[in-house]
PyMOL commands that place a pseudoatom at each C-alpha (Angstrom):
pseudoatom trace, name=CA, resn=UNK, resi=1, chain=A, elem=C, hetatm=0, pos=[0.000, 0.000, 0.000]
pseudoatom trace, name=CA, resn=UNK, resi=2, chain=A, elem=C, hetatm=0, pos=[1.225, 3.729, -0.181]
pseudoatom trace, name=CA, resn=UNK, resi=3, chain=A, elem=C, hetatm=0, pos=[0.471, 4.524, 2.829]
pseudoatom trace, name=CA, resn=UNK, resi=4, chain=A, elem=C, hetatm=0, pos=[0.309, 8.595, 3.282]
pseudoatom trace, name=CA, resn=UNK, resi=5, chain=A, elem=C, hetatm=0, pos=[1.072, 9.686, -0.020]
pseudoatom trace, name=CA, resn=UNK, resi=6, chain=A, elem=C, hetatm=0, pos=[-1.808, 11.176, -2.661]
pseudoatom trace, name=CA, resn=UNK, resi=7, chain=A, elem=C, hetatm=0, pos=[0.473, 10.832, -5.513]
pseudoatom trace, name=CA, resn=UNK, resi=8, chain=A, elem=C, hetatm=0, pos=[1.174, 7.326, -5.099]
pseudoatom trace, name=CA, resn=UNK, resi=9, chain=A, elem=C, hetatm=0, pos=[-2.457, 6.456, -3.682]
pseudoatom trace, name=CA, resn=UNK, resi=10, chain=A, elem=C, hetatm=0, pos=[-4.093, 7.946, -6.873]
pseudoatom trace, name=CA, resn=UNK, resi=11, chain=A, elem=C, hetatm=0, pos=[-1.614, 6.133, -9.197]
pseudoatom trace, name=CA, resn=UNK, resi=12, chain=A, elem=C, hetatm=0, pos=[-2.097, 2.941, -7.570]
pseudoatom trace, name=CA, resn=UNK, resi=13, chain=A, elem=C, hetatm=0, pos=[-6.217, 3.618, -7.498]
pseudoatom trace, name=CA, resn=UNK, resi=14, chain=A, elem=C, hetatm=0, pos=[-5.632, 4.546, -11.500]
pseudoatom trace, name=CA, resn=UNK, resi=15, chain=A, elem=C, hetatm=0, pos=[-3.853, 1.346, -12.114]
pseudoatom trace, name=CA, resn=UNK, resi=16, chain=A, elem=C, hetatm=0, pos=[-0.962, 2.689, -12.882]
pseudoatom trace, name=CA, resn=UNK, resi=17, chain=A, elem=C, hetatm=0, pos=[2.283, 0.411, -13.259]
pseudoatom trace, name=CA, resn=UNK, resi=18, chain=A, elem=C, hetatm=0, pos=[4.288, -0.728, -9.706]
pseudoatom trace, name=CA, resn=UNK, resi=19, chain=A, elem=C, hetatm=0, pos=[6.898, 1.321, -10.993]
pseudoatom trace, name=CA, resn=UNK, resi=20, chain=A, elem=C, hetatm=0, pos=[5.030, 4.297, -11.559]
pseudoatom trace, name=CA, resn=UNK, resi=21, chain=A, elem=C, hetatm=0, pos=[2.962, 3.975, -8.358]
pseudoatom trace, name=CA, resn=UNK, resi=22, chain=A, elem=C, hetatm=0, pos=[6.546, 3.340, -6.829]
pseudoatom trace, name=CA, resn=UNK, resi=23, chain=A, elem=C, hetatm=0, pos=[8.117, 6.202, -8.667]
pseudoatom trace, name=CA, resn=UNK, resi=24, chain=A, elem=C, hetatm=0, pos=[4.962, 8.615, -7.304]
pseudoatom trace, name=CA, resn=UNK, resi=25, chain=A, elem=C, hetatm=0, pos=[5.611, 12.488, -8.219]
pseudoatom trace, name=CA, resn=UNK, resi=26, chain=A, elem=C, hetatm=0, pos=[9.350, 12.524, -8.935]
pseudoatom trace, name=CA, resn=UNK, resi=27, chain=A, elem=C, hetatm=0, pos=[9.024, 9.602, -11.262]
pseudoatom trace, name=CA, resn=UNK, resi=28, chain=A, elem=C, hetatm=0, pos=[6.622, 11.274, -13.236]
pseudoatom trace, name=CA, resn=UNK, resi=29, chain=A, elem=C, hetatm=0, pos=[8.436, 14.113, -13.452]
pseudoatom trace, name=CA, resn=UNK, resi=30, chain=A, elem=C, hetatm=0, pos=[11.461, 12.420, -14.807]
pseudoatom trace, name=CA, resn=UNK, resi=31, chain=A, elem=C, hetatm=0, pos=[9.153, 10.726, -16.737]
pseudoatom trace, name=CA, resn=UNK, resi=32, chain=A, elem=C, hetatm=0, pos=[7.916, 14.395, -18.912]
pseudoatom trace, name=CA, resn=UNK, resi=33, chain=A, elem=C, hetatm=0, pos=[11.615, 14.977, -19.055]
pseudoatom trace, name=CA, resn=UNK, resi=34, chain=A, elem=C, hetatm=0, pos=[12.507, 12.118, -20.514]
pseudoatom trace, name=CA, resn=UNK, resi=35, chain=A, elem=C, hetatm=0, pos=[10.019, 12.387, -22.723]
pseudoatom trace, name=CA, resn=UNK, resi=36, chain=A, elem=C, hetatm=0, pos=[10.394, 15.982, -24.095]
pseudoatom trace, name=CA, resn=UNK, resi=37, chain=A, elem=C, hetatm=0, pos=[14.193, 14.731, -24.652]
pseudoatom trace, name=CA, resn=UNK, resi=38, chain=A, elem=C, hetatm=0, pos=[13.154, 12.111, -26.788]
pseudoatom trace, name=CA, resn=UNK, resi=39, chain=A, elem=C, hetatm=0, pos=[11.247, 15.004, -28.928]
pseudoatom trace, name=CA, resn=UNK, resi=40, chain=A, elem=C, hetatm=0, pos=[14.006, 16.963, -28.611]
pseudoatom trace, name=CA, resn=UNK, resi=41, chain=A, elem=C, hetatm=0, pos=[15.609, 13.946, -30.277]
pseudoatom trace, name=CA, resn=UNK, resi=42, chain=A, elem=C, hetatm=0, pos=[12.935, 13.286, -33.713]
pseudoatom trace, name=CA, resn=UNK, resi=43, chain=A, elem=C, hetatm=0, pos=[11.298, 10.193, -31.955]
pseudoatom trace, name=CA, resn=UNK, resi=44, chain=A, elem=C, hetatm=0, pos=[13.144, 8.714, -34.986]
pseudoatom trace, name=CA, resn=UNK, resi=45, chain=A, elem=C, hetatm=0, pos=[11.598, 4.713, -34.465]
pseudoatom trace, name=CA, resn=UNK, resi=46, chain=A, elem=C, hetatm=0, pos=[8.647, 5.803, -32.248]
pseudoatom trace, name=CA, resn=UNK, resi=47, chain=A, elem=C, hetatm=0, pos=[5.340, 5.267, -33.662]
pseudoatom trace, name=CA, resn=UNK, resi=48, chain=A, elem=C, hetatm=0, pos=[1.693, 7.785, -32.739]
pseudoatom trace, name=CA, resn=UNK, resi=49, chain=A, elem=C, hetatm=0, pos=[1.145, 4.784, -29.562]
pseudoatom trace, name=CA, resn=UNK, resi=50, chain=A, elem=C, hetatm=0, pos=[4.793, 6.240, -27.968]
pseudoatom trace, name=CA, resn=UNK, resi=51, chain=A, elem=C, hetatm=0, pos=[4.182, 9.778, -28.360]
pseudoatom trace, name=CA, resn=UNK, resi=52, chain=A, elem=C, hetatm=0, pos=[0.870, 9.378, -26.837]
pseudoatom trace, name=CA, resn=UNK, resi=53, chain=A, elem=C, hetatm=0, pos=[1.740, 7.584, -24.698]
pseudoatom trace, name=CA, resn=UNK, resi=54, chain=A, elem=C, hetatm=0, pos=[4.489, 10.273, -23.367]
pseudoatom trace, name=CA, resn=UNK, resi=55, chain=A, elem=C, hetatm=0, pos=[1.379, 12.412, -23.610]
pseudoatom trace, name=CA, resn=UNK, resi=56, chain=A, elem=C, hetatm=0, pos=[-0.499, 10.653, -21.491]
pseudoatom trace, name=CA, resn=UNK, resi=57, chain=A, elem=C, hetatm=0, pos=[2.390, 10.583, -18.632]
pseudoatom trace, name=CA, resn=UNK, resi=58, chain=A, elem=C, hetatm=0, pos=[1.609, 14.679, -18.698]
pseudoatom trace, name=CA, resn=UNK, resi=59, chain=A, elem=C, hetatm=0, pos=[-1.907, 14.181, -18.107]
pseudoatom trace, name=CA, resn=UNK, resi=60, chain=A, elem=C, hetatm=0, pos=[-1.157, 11.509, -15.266]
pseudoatom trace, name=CA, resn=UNK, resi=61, chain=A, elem=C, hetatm=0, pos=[1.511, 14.198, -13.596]
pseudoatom trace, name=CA, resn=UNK, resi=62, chain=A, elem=C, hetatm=0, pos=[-1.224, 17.304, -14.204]
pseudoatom trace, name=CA, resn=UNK, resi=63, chain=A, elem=C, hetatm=0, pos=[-3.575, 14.822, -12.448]
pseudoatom trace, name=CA, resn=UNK, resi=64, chain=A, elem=C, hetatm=0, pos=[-0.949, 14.023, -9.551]
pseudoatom trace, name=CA, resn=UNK, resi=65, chain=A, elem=C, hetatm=0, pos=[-0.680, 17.578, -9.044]
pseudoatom trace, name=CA, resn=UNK, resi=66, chain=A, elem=C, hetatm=0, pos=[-3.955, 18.579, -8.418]
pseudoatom trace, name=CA, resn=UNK, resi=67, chain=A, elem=C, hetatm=0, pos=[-3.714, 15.953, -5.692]
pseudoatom trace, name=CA, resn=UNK, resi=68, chain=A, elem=C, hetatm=0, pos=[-0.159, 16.333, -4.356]
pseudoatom trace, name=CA, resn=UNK, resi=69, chain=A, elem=C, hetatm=0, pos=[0.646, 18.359, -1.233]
pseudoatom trace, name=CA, resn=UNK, resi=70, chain=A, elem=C, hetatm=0, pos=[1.934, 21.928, -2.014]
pseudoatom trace, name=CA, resn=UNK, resi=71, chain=A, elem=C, hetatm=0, pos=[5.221, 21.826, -0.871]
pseudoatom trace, name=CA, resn=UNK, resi=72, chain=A, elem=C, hetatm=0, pos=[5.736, 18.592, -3.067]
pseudoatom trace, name=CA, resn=UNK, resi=73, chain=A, elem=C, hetatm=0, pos=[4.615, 20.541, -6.626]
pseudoatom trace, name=CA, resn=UNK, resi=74, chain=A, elem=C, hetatm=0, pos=[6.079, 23.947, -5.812]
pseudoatom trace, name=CA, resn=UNK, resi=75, chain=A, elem=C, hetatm=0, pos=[9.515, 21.962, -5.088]
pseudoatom trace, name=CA, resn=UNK, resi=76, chain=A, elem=C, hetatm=0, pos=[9.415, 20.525, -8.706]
pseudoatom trace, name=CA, resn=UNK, resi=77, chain=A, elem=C, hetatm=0, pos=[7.334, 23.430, -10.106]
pseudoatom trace, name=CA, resn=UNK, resi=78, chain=A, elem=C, hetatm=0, pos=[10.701, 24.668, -11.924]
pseudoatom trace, name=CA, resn=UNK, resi=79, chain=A, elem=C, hetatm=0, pos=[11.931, 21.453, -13.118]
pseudoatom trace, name=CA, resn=UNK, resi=80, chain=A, elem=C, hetatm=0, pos=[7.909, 20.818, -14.924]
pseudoatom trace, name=CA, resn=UNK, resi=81, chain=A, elem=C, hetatm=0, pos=[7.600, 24.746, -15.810]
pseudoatom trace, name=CA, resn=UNK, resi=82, chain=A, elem=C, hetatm=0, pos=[10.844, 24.279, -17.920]
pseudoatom trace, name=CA, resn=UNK, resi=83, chain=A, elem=C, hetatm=0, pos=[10.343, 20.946, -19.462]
pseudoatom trace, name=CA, resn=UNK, resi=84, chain=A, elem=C, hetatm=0, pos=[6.962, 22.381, -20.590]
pseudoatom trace, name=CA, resn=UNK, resi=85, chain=A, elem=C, hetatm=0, pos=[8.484, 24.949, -22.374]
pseudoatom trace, name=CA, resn=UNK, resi=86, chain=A, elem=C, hetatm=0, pos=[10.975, 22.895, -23.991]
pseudoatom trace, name=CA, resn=UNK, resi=87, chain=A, elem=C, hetatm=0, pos=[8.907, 20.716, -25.372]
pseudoatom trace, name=CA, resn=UNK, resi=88, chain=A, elem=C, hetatm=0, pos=[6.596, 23.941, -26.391]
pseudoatom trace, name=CA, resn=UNK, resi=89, chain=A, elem=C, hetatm=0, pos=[9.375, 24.926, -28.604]
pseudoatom trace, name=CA, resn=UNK, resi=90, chain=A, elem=C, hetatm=0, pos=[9.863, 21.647, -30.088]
pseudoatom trace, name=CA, resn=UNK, resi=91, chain=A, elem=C, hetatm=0, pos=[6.132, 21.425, -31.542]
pseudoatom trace, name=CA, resn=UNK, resi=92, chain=A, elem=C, hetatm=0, pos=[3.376, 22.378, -33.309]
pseudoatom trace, name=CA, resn=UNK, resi=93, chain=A, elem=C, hetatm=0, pos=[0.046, 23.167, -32.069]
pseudoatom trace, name=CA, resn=UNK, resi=94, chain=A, elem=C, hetatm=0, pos=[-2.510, 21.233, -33.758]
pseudoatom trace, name=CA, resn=UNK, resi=95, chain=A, elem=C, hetatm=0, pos=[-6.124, 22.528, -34.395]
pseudoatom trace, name=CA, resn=UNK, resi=96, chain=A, elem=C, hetatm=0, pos=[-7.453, 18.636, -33.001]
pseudoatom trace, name=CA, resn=UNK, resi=97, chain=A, elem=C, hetatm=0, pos=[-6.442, 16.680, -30.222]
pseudoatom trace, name=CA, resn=UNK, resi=98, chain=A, elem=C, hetatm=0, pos=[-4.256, 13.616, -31.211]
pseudoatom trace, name=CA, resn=UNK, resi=99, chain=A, elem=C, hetatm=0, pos=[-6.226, 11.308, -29.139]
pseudoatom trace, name=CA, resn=UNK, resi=100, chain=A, elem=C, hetatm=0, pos=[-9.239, 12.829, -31.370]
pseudoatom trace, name=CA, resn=UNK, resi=101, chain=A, elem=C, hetatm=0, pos=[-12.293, 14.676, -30.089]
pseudoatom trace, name=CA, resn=UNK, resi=102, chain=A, elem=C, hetatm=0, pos=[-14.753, 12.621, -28.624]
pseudoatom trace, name=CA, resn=UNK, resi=103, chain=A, elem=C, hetatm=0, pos=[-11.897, 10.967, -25.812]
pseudoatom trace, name=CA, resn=UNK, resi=104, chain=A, elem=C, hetatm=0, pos=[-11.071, 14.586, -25.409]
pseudoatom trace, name=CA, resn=UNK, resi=105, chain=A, elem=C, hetatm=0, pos=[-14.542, 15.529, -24.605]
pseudoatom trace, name=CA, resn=UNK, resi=106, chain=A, elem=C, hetatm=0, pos=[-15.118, 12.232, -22.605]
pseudoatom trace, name=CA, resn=UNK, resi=107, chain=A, elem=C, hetatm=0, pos=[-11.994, 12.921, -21.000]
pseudoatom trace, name=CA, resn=UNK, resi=108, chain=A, elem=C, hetatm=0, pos=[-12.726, 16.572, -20.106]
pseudoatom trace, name=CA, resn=UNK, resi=109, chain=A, elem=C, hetatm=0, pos=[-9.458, 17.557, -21.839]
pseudoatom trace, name=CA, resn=UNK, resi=110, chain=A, elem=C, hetatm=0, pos=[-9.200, 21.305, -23.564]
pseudoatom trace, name=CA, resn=UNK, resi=111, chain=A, elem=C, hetatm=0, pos=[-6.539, 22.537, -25.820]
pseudoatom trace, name=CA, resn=UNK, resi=112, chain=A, elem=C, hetatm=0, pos=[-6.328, 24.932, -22.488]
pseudoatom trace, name=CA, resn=UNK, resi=113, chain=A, elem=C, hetatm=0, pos=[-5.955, 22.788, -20.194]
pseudoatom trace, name=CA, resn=UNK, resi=114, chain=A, elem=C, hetatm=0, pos=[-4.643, 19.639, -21.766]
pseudoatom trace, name=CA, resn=UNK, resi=115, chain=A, elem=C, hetatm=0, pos=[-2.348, 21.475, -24.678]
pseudoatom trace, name=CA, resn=UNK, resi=116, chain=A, elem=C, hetatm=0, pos=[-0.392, 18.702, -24.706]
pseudoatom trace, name=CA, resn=UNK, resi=117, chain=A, elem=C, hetatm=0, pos=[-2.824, 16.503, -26.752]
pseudoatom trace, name=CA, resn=UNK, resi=118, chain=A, elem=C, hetatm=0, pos=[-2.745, 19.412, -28.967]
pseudoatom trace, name=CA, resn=UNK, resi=119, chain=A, elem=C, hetatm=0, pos=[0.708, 19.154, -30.598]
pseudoatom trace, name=CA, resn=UNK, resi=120, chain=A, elem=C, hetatm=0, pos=[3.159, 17.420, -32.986]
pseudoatom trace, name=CA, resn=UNK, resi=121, chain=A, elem=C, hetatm=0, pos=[6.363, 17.745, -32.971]
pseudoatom trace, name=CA, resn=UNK, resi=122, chain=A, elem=C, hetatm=0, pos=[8.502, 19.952, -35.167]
pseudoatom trace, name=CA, resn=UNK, resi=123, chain=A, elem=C, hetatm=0, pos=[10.708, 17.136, -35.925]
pseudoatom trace, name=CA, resn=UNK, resi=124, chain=A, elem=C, hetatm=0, pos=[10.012, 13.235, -35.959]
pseudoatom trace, name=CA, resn=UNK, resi=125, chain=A, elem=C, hetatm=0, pos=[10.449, 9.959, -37.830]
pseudoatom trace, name=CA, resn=UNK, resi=126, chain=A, elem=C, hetatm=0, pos=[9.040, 9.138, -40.610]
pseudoatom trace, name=CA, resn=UNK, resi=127, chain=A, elem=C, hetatm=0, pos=[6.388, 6.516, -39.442]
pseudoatom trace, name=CA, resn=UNK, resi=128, chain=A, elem=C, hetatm=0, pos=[5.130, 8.917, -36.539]
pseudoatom trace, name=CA, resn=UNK, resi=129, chain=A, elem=C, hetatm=0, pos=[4.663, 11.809, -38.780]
pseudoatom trace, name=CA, resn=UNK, resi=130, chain=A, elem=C, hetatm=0, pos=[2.706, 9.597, -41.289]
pseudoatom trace, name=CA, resn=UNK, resi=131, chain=A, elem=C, hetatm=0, pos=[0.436, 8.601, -37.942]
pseudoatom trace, name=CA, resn=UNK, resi=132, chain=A, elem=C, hetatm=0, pos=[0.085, 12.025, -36.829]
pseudoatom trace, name=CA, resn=UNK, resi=133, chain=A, elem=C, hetatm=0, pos=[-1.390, 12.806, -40.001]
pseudoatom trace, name=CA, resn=UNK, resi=134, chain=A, elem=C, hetatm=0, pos=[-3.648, 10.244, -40.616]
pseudoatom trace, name=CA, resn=UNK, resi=135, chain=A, elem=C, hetatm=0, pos=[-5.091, 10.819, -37.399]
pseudoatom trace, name=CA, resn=UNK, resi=136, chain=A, elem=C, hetatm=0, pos=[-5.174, 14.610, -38.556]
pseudoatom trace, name=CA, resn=UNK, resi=137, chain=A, elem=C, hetatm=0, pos=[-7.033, 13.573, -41.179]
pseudoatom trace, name=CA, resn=UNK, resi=138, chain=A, elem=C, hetatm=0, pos=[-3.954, 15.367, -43.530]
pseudoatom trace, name=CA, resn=UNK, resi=139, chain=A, elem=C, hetatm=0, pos=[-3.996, 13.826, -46.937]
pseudoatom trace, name=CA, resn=UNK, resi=140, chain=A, elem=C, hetatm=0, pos=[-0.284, 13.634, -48.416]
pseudoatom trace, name=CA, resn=UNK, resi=141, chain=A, elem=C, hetatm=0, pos=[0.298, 17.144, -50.367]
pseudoatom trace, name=CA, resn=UNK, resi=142, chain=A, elem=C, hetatm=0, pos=[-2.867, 18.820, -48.563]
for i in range(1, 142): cmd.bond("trace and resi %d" % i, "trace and resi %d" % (i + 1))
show_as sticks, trace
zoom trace
């Protein structure tokens, strides 16, 4: 069990991996930053699952947050404010959500809120950006 901790008690009630539940905030953290480094990088193998995926581990940590104690987010509040805005300058807002509208809306997610869902990167392999599209609905040449 996780005994006192939100973070890990709503990742564990979300069914979230041992390792993430064991992991709790920081993890998740680390997680975002890995992930906007692997932007950073082209995802060069990675396919639309991976890069949702990453995605999705911003979502979980904007979730953890609204239920981690203050001192906890304002201590990594830095570290998430600046891999945010890397990984703002490494993409391109998108006028859809990737995951596509109706899990948005199901999800409650906005492009607001949830910008995340709401971007492509600038740079990627070949087989993500050909996913990206078709779940754009961008025809080749269009």
């Amino acid at each position: 069990m996780t005994g006192s901790d939100p973070v890990r008690r709503y990742l564990e009630e979300r069914g979230a991996a041992a390792h993430v539940v064991a992991g709790g905030l920081d993890g998740l953290v680390r997680g975002w930053e890995d992930a906007v480094e692997a932007v950073a990088d082209g995802y060069p193998l990675d396919t639309l699952d991976d890069y949702l995926n990453d995605l999705d581990g911003r979502q979980i940590l904007a979730d953890a947050l609204a239920v981690a104690p203050r001192e906890d987010a304002e201590r990594l509040r830095l570290r998430i404010a600046a891999a945010d805005a890397r990984f703002r300058s490494l993409v391109v807002p998108t006028a859809r959500p990737l995951w596509g509208e109706r899990a948005a809306t199901a999800h409650g997610w906005t492009a607001d809120q949830s910008w995340w869902y709401w971007s492509r990167p600038r740079r990627a392999g070949a087989e993500l950006g050909r996913e990206i599209d078709a779940a754009l609905g961008v025809r080749d040449g269009s």
